[in-house]
Backbone as CSV, one residue per row, in Angstrom:
resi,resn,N_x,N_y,N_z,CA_x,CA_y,CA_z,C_x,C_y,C_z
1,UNK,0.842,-1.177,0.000,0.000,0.000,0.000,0.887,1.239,0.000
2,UNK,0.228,2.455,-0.597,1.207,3.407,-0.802,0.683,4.510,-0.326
3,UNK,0.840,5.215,0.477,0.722,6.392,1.410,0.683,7.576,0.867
4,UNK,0.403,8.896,0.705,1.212,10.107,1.068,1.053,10.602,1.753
5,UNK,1.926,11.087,2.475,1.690,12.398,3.380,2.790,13.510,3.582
6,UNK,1.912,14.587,3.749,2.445,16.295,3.717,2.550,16.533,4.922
7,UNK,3.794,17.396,5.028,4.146,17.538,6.337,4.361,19.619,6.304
8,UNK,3.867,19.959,7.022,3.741,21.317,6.507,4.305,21.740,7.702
9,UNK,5.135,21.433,8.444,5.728,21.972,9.964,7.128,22.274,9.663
10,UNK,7.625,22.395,8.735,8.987,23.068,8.419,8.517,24.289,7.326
11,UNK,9.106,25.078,7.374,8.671,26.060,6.325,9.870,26.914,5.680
12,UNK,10.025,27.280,4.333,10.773,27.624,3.317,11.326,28.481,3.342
13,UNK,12.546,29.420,2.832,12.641,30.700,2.165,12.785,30.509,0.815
14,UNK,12.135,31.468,0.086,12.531,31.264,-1.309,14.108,30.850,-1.420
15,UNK,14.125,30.187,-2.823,15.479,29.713,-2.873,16.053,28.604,-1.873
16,UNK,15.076,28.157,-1.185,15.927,26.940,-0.192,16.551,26.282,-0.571
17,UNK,17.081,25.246,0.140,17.496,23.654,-0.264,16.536,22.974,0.339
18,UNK,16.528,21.657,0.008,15.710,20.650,1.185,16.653,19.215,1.132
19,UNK,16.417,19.321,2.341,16.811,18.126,2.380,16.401,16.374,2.645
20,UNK,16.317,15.513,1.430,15.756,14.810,1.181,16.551,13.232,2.104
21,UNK,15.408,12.593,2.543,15.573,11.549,3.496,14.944,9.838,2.792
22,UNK,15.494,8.998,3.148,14.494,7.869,2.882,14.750,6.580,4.178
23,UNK,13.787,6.169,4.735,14.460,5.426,5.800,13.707,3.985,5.540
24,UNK,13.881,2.781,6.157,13.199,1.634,6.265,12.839,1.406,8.191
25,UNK,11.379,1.457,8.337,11.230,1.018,9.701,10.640,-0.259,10.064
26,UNK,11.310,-1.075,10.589,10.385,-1.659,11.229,10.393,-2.251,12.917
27,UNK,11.577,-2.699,13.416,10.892,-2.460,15.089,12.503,-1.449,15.151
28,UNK,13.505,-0.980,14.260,14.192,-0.135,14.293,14.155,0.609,13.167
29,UNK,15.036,2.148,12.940,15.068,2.526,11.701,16.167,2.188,10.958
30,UNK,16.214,1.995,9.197,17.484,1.681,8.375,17.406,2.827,7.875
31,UNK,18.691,3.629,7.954,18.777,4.748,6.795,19.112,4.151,5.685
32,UNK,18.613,4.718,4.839,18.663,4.134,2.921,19.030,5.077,2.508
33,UNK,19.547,6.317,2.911,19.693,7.353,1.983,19.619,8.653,2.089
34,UNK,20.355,9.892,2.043,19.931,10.991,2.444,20.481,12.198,1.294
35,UNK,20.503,13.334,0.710,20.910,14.186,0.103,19.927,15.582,0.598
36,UNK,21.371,16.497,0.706,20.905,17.924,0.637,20.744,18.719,-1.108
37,UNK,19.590,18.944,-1.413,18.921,19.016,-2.882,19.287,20.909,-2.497
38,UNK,19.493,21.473,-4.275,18.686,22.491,-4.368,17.897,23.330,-4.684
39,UNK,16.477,22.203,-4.530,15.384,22.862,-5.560,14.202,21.870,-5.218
40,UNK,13.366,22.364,-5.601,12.105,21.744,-5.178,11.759,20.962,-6.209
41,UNK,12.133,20.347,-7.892,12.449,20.122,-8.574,13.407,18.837,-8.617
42,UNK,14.556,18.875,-7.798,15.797,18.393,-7.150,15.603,17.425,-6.637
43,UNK,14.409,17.893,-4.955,13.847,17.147,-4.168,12.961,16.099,-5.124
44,UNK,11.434,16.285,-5.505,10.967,15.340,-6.277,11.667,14.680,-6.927
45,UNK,12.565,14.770,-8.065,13.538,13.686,-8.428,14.254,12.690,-7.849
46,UNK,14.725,13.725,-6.625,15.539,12.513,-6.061,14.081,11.610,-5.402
47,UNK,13.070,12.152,-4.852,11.931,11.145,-4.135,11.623,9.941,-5.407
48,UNK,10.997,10.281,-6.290,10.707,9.465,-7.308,12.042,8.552,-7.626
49,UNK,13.259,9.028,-7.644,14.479,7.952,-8.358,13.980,6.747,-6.404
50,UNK,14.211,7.404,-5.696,14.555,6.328,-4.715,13.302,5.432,-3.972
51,UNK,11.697,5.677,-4.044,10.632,5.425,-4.626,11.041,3.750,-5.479
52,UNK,11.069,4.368,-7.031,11.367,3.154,-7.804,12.915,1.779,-7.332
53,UNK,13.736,2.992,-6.719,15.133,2.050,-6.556,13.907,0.718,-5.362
54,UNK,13.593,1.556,-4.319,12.990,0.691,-3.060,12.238,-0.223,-3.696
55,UNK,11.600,-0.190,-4.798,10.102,-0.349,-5.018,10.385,-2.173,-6.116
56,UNK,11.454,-2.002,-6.709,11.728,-2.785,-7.620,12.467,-4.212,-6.330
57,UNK,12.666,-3.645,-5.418,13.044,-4.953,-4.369,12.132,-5.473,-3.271
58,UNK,10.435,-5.187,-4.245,9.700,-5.507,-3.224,8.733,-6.897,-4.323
59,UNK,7.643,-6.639,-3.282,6.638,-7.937,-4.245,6.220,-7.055,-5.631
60,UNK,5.957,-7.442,-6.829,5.351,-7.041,-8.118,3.831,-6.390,-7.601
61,UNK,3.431,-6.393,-6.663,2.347,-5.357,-6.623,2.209,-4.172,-5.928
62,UNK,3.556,-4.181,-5.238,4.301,-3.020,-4.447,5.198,-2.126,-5.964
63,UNK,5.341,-2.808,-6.032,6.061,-2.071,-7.727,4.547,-1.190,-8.738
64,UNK,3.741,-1.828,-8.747,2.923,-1.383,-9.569,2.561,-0.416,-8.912
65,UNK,2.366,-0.159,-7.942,1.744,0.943,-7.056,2.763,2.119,-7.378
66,UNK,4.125,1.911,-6.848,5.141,2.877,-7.481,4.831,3.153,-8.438
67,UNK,4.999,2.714,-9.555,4.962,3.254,-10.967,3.912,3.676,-11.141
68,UNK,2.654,3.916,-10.901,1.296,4.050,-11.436,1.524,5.521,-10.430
69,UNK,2.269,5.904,-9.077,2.478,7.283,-8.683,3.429,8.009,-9.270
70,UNK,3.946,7.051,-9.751,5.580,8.232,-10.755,4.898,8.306,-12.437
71,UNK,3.941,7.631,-12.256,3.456,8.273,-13.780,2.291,9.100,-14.060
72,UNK,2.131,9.167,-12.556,0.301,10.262,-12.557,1.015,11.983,-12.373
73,UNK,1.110,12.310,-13.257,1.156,13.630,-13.758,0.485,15.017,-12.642
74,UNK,-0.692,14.385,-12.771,-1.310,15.212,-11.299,-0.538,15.171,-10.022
75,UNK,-0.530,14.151,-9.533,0.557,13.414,-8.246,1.695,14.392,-8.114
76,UNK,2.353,14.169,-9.327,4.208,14.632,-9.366,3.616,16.427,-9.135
77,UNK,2.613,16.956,-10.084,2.468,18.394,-10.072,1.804,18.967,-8.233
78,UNK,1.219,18.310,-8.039,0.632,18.486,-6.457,1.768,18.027,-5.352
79,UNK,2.937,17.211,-5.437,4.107,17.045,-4.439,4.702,18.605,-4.975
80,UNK,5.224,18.783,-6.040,6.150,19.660,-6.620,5.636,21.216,-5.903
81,UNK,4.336,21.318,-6.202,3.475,22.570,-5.684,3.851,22.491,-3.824
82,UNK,3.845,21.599,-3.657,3.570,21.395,-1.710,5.205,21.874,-1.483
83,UNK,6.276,21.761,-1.884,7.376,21.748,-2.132,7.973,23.336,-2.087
84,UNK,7.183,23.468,-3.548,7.849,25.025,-3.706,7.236,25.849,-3.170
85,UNK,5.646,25.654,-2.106,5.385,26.636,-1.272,5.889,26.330,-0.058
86,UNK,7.175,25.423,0.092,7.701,25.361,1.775,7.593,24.373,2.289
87,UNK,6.539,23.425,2.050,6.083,22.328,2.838,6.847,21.065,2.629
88,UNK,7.139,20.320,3.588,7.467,19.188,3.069,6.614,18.085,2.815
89,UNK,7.248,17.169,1.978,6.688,15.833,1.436,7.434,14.984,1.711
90,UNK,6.436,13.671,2.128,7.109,12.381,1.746,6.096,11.448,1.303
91,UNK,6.307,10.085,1.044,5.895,9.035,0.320,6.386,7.858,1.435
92,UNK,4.928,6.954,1.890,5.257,5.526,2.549,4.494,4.634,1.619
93,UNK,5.451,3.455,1.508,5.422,2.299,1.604,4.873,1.251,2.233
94,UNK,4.673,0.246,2.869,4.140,-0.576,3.455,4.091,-1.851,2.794
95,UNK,5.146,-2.631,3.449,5.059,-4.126,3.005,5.707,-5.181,4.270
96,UNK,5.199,-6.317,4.371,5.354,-6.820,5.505,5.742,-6.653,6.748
97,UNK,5.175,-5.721,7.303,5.506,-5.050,8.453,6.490,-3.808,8.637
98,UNK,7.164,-3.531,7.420,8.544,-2.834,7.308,7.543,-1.040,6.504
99,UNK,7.552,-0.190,7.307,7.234,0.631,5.904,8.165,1.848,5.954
100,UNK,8.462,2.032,4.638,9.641,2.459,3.591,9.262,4.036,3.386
101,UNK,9.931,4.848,3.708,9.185,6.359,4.164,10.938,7.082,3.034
102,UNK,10.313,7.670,2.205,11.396,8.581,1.416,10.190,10.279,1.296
103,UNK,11.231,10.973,1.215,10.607,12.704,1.197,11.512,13.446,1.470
104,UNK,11.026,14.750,1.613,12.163,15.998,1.435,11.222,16.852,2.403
105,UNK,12.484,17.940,3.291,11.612,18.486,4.111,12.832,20.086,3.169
106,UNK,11.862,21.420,3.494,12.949,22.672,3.792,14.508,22.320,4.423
107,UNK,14.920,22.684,3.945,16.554,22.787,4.931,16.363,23.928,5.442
108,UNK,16.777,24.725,6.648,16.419,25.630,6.805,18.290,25.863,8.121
109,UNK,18.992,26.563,7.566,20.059,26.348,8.091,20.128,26.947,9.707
110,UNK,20.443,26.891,10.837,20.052,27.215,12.188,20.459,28.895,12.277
C-alpha cells in the first residue's frame, strides 16, 4: 500500500534547499539514503528515483503501485506545488511489516 503524506511543519525561504531523506522502519530505523537538494524540482527527483530504486526490491504489486504514482502527472504536479510553497513531502510504503518512508523536508540552516 502506498501512502502520502504532507508535512507542513517546516517552512521555506525562497530559494531553499531541502533536504531529502528515505528510511526503512520496522521495530528499528534503516537509513537508505539521504541528500541535501537544491530545488524543489531536485527534491521530487531525487523522491521518485529512490521510490522506484525501493520499489523494484519488493513484491510485483508493491512495484505497480510505485509506478502508477511516478506516472500520474497530477501526483508529481501536487508534491512539486507542496514543495515550492515550503512544505514538506514524503511518500510511505508498506510491506510486511517494514514501511519504507522517502521525502524531502525545507533545509532551513540554524
Amino acid at each position: 500500500m502506498l501512502i502520502s503524506a504532507m508535512d507542513s511543519r517546516a517552512t521555506a525561504v525562497q530559494g531553499a534547499s531541502f533536504w531529502c531523506n528515505s528510511v526503512a522502519v520496522s521495530v528499528r530505523n534503516f537509513p537508505l539514503g539521504a541528500a541535501l537538494v537544491e530545488s524543489a524540482d531536485d527534491a521530487i527527483s531525487w523522491i521518485r528515483r529512490r521510490l522506484d530504486e525501493i520499489a523494484v526490491q519488493l513484491d510485483p504489486p508493491a512495484v505497480r503501485i510505485v509506478r502508477a504514482w511516478l506516472s500520474d502527472q497530477q501526483r508529481y504536479t501536487e508534491a512539486l506545488a507542496l514543495l515550492s510553497q515550503g512544505s514538506g513531502f514524503a511518500m510511505e510504503l508498506r510491506q510486511d511489516g517494514v514501511t519504507y518512508s522517502v521525502g524531502a523536508d525545507p533545509f532551513v540552516p540554524p
